[in-house]
C-alpha positions in Angstrom: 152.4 123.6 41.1 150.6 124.7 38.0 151.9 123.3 34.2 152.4 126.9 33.7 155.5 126.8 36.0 157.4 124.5 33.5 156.9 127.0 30.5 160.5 127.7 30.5 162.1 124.3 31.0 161.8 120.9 33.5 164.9 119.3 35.3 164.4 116.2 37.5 166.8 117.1 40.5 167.0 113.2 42.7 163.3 111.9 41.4 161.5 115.7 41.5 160.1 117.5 38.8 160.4 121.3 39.0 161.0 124.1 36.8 164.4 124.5 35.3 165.0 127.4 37.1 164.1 126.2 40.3 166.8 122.9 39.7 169.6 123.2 42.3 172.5 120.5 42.6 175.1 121.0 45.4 177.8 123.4 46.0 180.0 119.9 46.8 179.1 118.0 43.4 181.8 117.3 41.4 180.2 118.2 38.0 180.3 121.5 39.0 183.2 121.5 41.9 186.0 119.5 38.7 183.8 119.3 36.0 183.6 115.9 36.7 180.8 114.9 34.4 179.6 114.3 31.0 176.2 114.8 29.4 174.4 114.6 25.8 171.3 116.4 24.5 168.9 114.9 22.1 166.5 116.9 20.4 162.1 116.3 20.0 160.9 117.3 17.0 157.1 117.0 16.5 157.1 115.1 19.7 159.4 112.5 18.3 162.9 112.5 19.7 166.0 112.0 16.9 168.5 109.6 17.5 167.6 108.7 20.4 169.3 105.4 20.5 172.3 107.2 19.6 172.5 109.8 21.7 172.0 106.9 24.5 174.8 104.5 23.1 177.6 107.9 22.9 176.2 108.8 26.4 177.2 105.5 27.7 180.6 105.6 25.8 181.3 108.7 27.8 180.6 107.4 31.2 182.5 104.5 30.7 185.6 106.0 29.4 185.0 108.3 32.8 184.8 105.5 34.8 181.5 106.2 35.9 178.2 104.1 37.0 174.5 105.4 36.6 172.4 104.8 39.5 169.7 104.5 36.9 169.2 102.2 34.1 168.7 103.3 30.6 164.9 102.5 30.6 164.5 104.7 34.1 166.9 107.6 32.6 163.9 107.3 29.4 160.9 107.7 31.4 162.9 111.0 33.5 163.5 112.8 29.8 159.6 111.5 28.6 158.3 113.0 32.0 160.2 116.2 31.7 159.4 116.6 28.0 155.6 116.3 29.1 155.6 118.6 32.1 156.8 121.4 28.9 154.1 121.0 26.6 155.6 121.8 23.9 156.2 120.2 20.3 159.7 120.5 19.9 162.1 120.4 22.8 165.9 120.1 23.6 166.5 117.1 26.6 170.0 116.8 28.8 171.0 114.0 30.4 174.0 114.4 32.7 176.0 112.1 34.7 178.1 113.5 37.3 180.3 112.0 39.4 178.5 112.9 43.1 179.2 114.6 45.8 182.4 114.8 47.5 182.7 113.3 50.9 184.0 115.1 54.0 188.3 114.6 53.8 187.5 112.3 50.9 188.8 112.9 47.3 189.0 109.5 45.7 186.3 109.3 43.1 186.7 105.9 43.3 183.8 105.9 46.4 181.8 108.1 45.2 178.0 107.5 44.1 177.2 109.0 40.8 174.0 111.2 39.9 171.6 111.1 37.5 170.2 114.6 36.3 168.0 115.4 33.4 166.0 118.5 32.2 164.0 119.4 28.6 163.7 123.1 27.7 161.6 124.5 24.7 163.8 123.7 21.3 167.4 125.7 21.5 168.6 127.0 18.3 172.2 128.1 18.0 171.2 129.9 15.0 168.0 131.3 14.9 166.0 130.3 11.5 165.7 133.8 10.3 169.4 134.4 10.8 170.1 130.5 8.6 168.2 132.1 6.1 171.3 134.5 5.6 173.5 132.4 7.0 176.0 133.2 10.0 179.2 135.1 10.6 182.3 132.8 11.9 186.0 133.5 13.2 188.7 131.7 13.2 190.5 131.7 16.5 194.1 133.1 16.0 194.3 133.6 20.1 192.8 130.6 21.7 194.2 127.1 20.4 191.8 123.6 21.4 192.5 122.2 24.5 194.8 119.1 23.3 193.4 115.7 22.8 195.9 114.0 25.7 194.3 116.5 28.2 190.9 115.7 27.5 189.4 113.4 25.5 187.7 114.7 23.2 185.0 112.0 21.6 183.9 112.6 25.5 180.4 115.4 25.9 181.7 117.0 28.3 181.2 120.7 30.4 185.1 121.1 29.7 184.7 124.5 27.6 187.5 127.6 29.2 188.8 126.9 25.9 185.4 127.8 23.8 184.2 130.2 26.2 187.6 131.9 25.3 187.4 131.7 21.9 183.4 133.4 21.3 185.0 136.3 23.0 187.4 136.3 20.5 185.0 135.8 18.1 182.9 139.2 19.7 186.1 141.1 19.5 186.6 140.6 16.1 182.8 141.1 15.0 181.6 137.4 14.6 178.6 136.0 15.9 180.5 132.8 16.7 184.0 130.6 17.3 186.1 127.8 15.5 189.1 127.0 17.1 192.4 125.5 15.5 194.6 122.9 17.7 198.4 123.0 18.2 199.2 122.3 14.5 196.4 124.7 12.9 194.2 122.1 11.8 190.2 123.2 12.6 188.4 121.5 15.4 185.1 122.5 16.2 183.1 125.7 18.0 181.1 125.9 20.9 178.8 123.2 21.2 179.1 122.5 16.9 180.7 120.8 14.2 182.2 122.5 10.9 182.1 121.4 7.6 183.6 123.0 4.3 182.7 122.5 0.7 186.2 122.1 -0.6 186.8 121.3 -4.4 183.9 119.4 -4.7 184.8 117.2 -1.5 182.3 117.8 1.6 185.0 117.9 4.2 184.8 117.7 8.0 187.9 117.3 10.5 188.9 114.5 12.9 190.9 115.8 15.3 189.9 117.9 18.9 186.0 117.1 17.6 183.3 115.4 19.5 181.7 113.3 16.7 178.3 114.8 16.9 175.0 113.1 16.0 174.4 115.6 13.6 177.6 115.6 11.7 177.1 111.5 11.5 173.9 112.5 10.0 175.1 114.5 7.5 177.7 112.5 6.9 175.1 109.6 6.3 173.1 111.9 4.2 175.7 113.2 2.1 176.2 109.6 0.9 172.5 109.0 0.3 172.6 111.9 -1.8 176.1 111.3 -3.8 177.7 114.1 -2.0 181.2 112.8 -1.6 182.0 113.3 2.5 184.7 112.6 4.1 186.2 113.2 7.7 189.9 114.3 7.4 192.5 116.6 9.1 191.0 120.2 7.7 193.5 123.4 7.8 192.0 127.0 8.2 193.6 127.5 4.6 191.2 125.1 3.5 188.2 126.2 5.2 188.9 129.7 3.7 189.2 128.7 0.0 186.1 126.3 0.2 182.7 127.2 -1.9 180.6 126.5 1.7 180.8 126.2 4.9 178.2 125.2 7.5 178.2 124.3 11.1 175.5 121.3 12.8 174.4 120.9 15.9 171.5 118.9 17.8 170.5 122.6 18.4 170.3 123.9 15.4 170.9 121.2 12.9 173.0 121.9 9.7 173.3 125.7 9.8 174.7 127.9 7.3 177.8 129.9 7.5 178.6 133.3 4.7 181.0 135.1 6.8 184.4 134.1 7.5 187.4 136.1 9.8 184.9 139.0 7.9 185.4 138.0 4.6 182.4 136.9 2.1 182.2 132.8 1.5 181.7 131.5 -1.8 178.8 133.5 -3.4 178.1 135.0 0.1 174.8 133.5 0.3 173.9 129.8 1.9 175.2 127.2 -1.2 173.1 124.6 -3.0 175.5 121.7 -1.1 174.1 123.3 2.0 170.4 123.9 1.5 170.2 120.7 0.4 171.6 118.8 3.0 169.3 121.1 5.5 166.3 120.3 3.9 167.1 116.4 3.9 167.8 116.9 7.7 165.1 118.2 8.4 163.0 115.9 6.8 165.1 112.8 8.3 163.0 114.0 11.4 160.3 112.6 10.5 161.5 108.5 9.2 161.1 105.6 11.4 164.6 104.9 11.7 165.7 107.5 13.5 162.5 109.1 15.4 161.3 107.6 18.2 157.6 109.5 19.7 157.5 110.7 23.4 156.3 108.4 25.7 152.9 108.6 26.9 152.0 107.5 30.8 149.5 105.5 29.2 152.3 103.8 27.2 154.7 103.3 30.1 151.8 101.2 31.7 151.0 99.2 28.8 154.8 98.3 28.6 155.0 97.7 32.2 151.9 95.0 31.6 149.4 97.1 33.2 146.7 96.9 30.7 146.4 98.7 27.0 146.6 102.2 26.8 
């Protein structure tokens, strides 16, 4: 099998390497039979991955909370997203990690006995917002037909493939002429979209909500960021109202990072054109990419050995 083969992405399917559109996983695995799972995705920029750490210590919050058991440890899970990011050749990349919860056994449904799986797979860098399109910014509804999927019913601080509810709401959002989703929960406050975080500009307070949200890597960034910078940020209960009267608005993601947002429910925001609060904080995103706190380089084979003790690479 030539490198050419994983052009288009690598999955590591029970040890294997082979290209993402080869990976198969069972008809009878319950990631995919109950949605019995959870995943994260970091992102490799310049061949450094972001986060990292981070991405591994909310990945192992999640599969606790689930109950769950890798087979792997996190060193063995490492070298998998390394060797798929390697087999891509690329510079900049975007690497799952999934846990699921196995496969069902024959007249058996207590996942109490079943053996978790380990999957992982690296694609070329996925952008929800193409960088041409950022430079405009992006064109977001407000979902007045599809509500977030209730905190008690699942939890959302959880990564997780749980999405009828966003899947829902971008069709919404097509209906109505947007290129993308918010959704509200039971009591109208914002949540989040599919697969991001929102934040608002609001009165000179960078806003972003609590409730229904994952608490993405990204929006800690900003968050972080926005301090460094003498932004005032804050996380708090954000209505729609709110998010309509605010100067910016912007959306972050691992893919994508802080993106900007013009368009709202078809109506211009602020000056209609991506605001100063939000350039800024791209550019400092983007440049974060690049420190020694947060980036940690691709692993080399050569390294792996020389960790292992097998000689300097």
């Amino acid at each position: 099998m030539s490198h050419d083969s994983f052009e288009n992405g690598c999955a590591c399917i029970d040890g294997d390497y082979v290209p993402l559109s080869e990976a198969r996983i069972s008809l009878t695995d319950m990631g995919f039979l109950r949605c019995d799972a959870t995943y994260d995705v970091v992102a490799v920029w310049k061949r450094k991955y972001f986060r990292l750490n981070d991405h591994f210590e909310r990945f192992e919050a999640s599969w606790q909370r689930l109950r769950m058991s890798p087979p792997l440890s996190r060193g063995e899970m490492r070298e998998m997203l390394d060797e798929c990011v390697r087999r891509i050749e690329v510079e900049d990349a975007y690497v799952a990690m999934i846990l699921s919860r196995g496969m069902a056994l024959p007249g058996v449904r207590d996942p109490r006995v079943m053996q978790n799986r380990f999957y992982a797979y690296a694609t070329p860098y996925v952008w929800i917002v193409k960088p041409e399109d950022q430079e405009v910014g992006t064109h977001v509804v407000v979902c007045k037909e599809t509500i977030r999927i209730s905190n008690e019913a699942v939890y959302p601080k959880i990564k997780s493939f749980h999405w009828g509810d966003m899947v829902r709401g971008l069709f919404e959002a097509y209906d109505r002429g947007g290129y993308t989703a918010v959704l509200t929960d039971a009591d109208g406050n914002i949540t989040e979209g599919p697969g991001f975080n929102i934040f608002a500009y609001h009165n000179g307070v960078l806003l972003t909500p609590t409730t229904g949200v994952l608490e993405g890597i990204t929006r800690r960034t900003v968050l972080e960021l926005a301090e460094e910078l003498g932004i005032e940020a804050r996380p708090e209960s954000v209505t729609a109202q709110v998010l309509t009267d605010s100067d910016e608005i912007f959306i972050t993601s691992t893919a994508g990072g802080v993106m900007p947002v013009t368009t709202l429910d078809g109506e211009q925001v602020g000056s209609g054109w991506p605001g100063p609060i939000t350039l800024q904080l791209r550019q400092r995103y983007w440049q974060a990419h690049d420190e020694e706190r947060w980036a940690t380089p691709v692993a080399s084979p050569e390294d792996i050995r020389h960790e292992r003790g097998f000689g300097a690479p």
